[in-house]
N, C-alpha and C positions, 0 to 999 in steps of 0.2 A: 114830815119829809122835807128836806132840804138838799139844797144843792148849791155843789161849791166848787166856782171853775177856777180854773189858772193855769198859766203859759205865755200869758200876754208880755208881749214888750216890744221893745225897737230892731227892726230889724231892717237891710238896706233889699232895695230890687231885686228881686230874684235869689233871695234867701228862703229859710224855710223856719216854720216855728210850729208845736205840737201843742194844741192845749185839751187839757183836758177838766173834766165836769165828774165831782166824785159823789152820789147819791146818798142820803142816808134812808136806814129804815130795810125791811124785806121786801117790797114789795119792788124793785130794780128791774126783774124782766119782764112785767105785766104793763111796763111804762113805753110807748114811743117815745126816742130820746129825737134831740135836733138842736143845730145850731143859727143863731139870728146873729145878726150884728146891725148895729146901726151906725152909721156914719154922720158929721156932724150935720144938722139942717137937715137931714132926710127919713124917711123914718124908717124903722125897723123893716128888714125882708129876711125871708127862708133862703140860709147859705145852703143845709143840708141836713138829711134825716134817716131813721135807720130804726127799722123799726121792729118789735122784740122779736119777729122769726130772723135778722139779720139783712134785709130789703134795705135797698137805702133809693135816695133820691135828691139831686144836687140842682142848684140852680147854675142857670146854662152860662154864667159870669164864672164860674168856678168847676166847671166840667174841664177832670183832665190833669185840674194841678190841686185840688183836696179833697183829701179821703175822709169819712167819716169809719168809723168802728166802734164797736162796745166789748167790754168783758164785762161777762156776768157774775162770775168768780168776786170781781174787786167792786162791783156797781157801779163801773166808769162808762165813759164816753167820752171819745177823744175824736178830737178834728185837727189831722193832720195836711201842714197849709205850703203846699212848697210852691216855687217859681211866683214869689210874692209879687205883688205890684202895687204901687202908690194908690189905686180907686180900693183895696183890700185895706187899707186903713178906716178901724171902728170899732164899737166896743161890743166884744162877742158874749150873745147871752147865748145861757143852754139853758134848755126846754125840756121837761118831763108831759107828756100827755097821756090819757087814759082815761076815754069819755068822756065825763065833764070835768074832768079834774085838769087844769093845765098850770104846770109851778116855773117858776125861774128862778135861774141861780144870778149872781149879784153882778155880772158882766167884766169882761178883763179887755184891757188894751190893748189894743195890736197897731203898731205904728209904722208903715214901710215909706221910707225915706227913698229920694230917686237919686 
């Protein structure tokens, strides 16, 4: 299983950028998906998560202004990231979980300029 994001780029305050995380393999809905991001110097935290009945759960820095979803169909995960802000700049990893199994995909940039 592998997993491969992308979306990342430059974008200015209060702009908006969609990225998304495409799974490989069948086994796509048996997976909690979620997104991390780390910023430089700090370490990794849970932006948002969603999990295979459709649940999700957002950290309270990003309640409001990004959405998480999935399609089962395509074995995507997408985090869609509007009313950006300069502390929103970092490199977003996505997350497959499923008991002990926990994978990441290769992280994408997201840069919000003020």
């Amino acid at each position: 299983v592998q997993l491969q994001a992308s979306g990342g780029g430059l974008v200015q305050a209060g702009g908006s950028l969609r990225l998304s995380c495409v799974v490989s393999g069948n086994t796509f809905t048996s997976y909690f998906m979620a997104w991390y991001r780390q910023a430089p110097g700090k370490q990794r935290e849970l932006v948002a998560r969603i999990t295979s009945g459709g649940g999700t759960d957002y950290a309270d820095s990003v309640k409001g202004r990004f959405t998480i979803s999935r399609d089962n169909a395509k074995k995507t995960v997408y985090l869609q990231m509007n009313s950006l802000e300069p502390e929103d700049t970092a490199v977003y990893y996505c997350n497959a979980a499923r008991g002990y199994v926990n994978l990441w995909g290769q992280g994408t940039l997201v840069t919000v300029s003020s």
